[in-house]
C-alpha positions, 0 to 999 in steps of 0.5 A: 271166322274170329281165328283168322281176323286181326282185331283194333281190340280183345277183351279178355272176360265176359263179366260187367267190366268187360262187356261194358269195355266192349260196348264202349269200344265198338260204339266208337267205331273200332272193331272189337272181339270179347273172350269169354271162357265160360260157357254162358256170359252171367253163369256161374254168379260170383257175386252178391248182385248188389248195385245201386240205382244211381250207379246202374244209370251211368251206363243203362236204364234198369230192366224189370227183367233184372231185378229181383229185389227194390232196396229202400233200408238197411239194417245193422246188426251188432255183435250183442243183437241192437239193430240199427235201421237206416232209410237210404236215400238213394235206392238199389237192387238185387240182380238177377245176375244171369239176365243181367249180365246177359244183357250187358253183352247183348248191348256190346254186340249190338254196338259191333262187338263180336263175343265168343264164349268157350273160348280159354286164354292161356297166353299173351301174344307179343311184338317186343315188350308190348302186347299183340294179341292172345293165344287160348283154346277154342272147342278143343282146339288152339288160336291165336289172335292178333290185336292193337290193344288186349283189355284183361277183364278177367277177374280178381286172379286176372293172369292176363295183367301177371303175363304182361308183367303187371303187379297183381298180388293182394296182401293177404289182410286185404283179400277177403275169403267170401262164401254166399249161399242163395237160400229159399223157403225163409222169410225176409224184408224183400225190400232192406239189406241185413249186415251182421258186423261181428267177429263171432260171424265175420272176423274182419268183414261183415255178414249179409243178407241180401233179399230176392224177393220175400222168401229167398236171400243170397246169405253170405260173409267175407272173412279177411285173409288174416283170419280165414287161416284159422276157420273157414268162412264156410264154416262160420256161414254154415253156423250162421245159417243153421242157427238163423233159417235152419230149414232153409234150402240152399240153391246155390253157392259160390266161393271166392276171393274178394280184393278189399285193395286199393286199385292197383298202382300200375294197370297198364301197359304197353298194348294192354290195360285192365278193368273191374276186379283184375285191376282192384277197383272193388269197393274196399269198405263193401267189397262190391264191384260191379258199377266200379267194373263197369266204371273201369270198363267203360274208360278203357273201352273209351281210351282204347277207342281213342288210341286205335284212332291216334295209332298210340297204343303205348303205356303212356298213352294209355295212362289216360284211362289211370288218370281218368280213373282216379279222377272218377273214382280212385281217390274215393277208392283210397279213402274207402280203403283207408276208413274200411282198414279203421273199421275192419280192426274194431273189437266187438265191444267197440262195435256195441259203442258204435251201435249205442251211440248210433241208436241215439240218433233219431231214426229220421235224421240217420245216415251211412255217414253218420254211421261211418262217423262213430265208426272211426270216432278213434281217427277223427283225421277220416272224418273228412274221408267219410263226408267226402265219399258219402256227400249226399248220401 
């Protein structure tokens, strides 16, 4: 019985970030155990289901199974209604994020680790300062687990990363109120993605619409911190989907807080080290997460394997896995940061320029990059930043 063992590894949350730092660990030979408070790993959806093809490659070959939406185009929508439609060259999916997320963990326990759903961590165990496990509920009933090393994958609120000391606070500018509502009976592209980029619809975020398939999207906003206080982002969806699909049928919603952040300065510790949203690794421009979390989840379950093995499991051993981040992708984290800051203070006129200026631009020769270009046509020092992150793109 998992209450009564001693693990190499605890993962604290069943989301991408975690199952995939699970995954890695036991792949590499350490045993592992996966907390999960939830009742079902993928439920509820968090999230807008985005993820790039490219991106999903890293870690799996994508199932059919998993996808309900191919993307090829995107479209922007600017505050006077001029669209600007951009083929991309790399193409993405909508998720099923339920089957999805499934998945993931059946290939972490396929690799050895063992997933306990219903399983509510309250606490953090300790030998001294450094962690040693972690103490929850289970069916009613209390534990607690011994372990070598606690990974917290548990979300943008993660307390695993406050109990063990660790700086979790965003500024209120950069955390996002967000609210998506999937929406059936309308008619959409099912094979491009909608962003509305206004104040009158999204102060300081955008708007999406993200097809699953022909006749349903997930429809949301992120609202920035400073503006929510004002108006909710409810409200301003609402609005939007009563003037744009007023007979549509919503299915489901979800609300949350999105951390457009720079990753976190610190997310290790003695015994312990955080992955996915807990430490900030969220596309700060689109506020998407799930291949960073799985990016992040994968070099710590990688690290942590590596650590077990070297019986050094101290702060500074695992500031390998901060090292290995920022070199694979904190730095563009800070440069996406610092061009989505730029953007996210752009008045609705200036937005009209952009979108004139953009529409100029042959259709066959437009590009994300082009468009970031005039995006912060006021700071040409983020040019660099902007070629540097969309290389390729």
């Amino acid at each position: 019985m998992w209450r009564q063992r001693k693990f190499d590894l605890i993962v604290v949350g069943g989301g991408p970030a975690g199952t995939t730092a699970a995954r890695y660990a036991a792949k590499a030979g350490i045993n592992v155990l996966l907390l999960e408070k939830d009742r079902d790993i993928g439920v509820p959806v968090r999230c807008g289901e985005a993820a790039s093809d490219e991106g999903l490659r890293i870690f799996v070959e994508p199932d059919p199974r998993w996808i309900k939406s191919v993307i090829t185009k995107l479209r922007l929508i600017s505050p006077n209604g001029q669209t600007i439609d951009v083929d991309l060259k790399q193409k993405g999916y909508i998720l099923d994020r339920r089957i999805f997320d499934y998945d993931l963990a059946q290939y972490a326990a396929v690799e050895g680790a063992q997933i306990v759903c219903k399983a509510y961590v309250d606490g953090l165990l300790f030998d001294g300062d450094k962690v040693s496990g972690v103490k929850g509920e289970y069916l009613g009933e209390p534990f607690e687990v011994k372990s070598k090393l606690v990974i917290g994958a548990d979300g943008v609120e993660s307390r695993v990363g406050r109990w063990a000391g660790l700086n979790t606070v965003v500024k209120m500018k950069d955390m996002e109120s967000a609210i998506q509502k999937t929406i059936s009976g309308i008619e959409v592209n099912e094979h491009r993605f909608d962003f509305y980029m206004s104040r009158e619809w999204a102060p300081g975020g955008y708007l999406w619409i993200f097809p699953k398939g022909p006749n349903a999207a997930n429809i949301g906003l992120a609202v920035s911190g400073k503006y929510s206080r004002f108006r909710s982002a409810q409200r301003y969806l609402d609005d939007f989907l009563q003037k744009t699909f007023p007979d549509g049928s919503v299915v489901s919603s979800t609300v949350g807080g999105v951390p457009c952040d720079k990753t976190l300065k610190k997310f290790v510790s003695d015994g312990l080290m955080l992955a996915g949203d807990a430490a900030h690794m969220v596309n700060p421009v689109t506020g998407g997460g799930i291949v960073p979390g799985m990016r992040g989840g994968m070099l710590a379950g990688e690290t942590a394997a590596e650590a077990i093995k070297e019986g050094d499991t101290s702060e500074k051993y695992l500031n390998r896995y901060a090292k290995k981040w920022h070199k694979v992708g904190g730095r563009n984290h800070e440069r996406f940061y610092s061009i989505k800051e730029t953007v996210s203070k752009l008045t609705d006129d200036e937005l009209n320029s952009i979108a004139d200026a953009v529409g100029k631009i042959p259709p066959n020769d437009r590009t994300i990059a082009k468009v970031f270009r005039n995006a912060i046509y006021k700071k040409p020092s983020l040019i660099v930043d902007v070629m540097k992150v969309f290389a390729g793109v």
